[in-house]
C-alpha positions as CSV (number, residue, x, y, z in Angstrom):
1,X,52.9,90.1,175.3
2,X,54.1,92.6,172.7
3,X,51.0,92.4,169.9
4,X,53.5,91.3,167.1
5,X,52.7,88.6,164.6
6,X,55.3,87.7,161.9
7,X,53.0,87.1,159.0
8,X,56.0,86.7,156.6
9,X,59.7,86.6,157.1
10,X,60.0,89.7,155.1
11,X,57.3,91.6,157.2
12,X,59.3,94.6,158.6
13,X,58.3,95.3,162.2
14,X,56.9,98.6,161.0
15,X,54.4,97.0,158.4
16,X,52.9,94.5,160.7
17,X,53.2,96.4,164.2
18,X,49.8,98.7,165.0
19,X,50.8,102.0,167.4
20,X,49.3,101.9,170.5
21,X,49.4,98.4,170.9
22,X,52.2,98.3,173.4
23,X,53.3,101.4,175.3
24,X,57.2,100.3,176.0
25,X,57.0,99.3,172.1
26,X,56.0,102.9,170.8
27,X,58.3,104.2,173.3
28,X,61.4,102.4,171.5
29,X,59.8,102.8,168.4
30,X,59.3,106.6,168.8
31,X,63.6,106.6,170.0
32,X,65.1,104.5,167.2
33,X,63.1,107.0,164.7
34,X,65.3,109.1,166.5
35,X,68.4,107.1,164.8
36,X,69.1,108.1,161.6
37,X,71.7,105.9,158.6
38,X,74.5,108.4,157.9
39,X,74.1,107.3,154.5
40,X,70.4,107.7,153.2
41,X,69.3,110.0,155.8
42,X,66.1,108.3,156.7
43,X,65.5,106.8,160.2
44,X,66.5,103.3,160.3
45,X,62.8,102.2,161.5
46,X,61.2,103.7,158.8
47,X,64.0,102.6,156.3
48,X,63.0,98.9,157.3
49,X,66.3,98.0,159.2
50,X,64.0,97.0,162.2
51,X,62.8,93.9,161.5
52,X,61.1,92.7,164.5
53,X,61.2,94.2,168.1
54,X,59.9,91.7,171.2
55,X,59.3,92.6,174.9
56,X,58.9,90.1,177.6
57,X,59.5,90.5,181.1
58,X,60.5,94.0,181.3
59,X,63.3,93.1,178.6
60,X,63.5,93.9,175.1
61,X,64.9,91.4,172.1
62,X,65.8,93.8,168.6
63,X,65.8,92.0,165.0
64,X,67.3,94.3,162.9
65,X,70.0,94.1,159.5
66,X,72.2,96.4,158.0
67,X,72.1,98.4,154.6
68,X,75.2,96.3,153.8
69,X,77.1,93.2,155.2
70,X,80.3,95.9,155.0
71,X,78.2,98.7,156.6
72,X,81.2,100.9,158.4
73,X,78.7,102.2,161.2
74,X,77.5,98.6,162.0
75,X,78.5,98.9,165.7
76,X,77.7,102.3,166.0
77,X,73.6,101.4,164.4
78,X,73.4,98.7,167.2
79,X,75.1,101.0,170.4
80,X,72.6,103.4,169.3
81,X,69.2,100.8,168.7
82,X,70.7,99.2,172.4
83,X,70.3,102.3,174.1
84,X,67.0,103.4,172.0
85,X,65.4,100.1,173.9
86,X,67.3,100.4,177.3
87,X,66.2,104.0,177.3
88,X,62.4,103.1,177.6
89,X,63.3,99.5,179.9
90,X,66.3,100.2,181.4
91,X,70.3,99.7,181.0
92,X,70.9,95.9,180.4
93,X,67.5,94.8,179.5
94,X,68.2,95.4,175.8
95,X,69.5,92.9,173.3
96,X,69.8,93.4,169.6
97,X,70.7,90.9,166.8
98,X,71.9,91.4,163.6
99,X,71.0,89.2,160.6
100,X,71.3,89.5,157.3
101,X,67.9,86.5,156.5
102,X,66.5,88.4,154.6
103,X,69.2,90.4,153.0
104,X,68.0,94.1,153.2
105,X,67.1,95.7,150.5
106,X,65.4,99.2,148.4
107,X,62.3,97.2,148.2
108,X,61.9,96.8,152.0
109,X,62.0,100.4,152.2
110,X,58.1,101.2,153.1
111,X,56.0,103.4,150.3
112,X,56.2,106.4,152.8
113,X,59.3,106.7,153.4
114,X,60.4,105.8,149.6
115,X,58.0,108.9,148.8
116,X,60.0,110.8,151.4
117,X,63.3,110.3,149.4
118,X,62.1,110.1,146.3
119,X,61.9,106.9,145.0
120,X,58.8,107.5,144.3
């Protein structure tokens, strides 16, 4: 059991998840901060392109979305988020989705990390 409740389908993993609930979970967490979009230079968890991050049975199932549909890194974001995961539970127990429900957006950008590009 990972500790995650969706409370809302526009709860980003990183407003509903509490450190220190799940080892393996802060482990990936603390990697795909690690990952950074070329484009607004924040980390993509903190930018609220994780949206939900699931770990049963010594494998790992990533939500996340894209800054836009036409993002030109897309596969490059989800070989990196894959490898974040496999690095903490091993090659090939990693899978990551992409979805665009709900469509990502400034306002899913959490108020510390708007404050650390100045939105606000």
């Amino acid at each position: 059991m990972d500790g995650h409740t969706k409370t809302d389908n526009r709860a980003l993993h990183c407003e509903r998840y509490e450190e220190g609930t799940n080892i393996s979970t802060d482990l990936i967490v603390m990697n795909m901060r690690e990952i950074y979009d070329p484009e607004i230079h924040i980390n993509i968890y903190d930018l609220g392109l994780i949206y939900d991050i699931k770990i049963a049975d010594e494998k790992v199932d990533v939500t996340m979305t894209l800054t836009s549909v036409f993002c030109p890194v897309a596969d490059h974001l989800v070989s990196q988020v894959k490898e974040a995961a496999e690095m903490v539970l091993g090659e090939g127990n990693a899978n990551v989705t992409v979805t665009f429900e709900p469509l990502w957006g400034v306002d899913m950008i959490p108020d510390h990390a708007k404050l650390e590009i100045g939105l606000l």
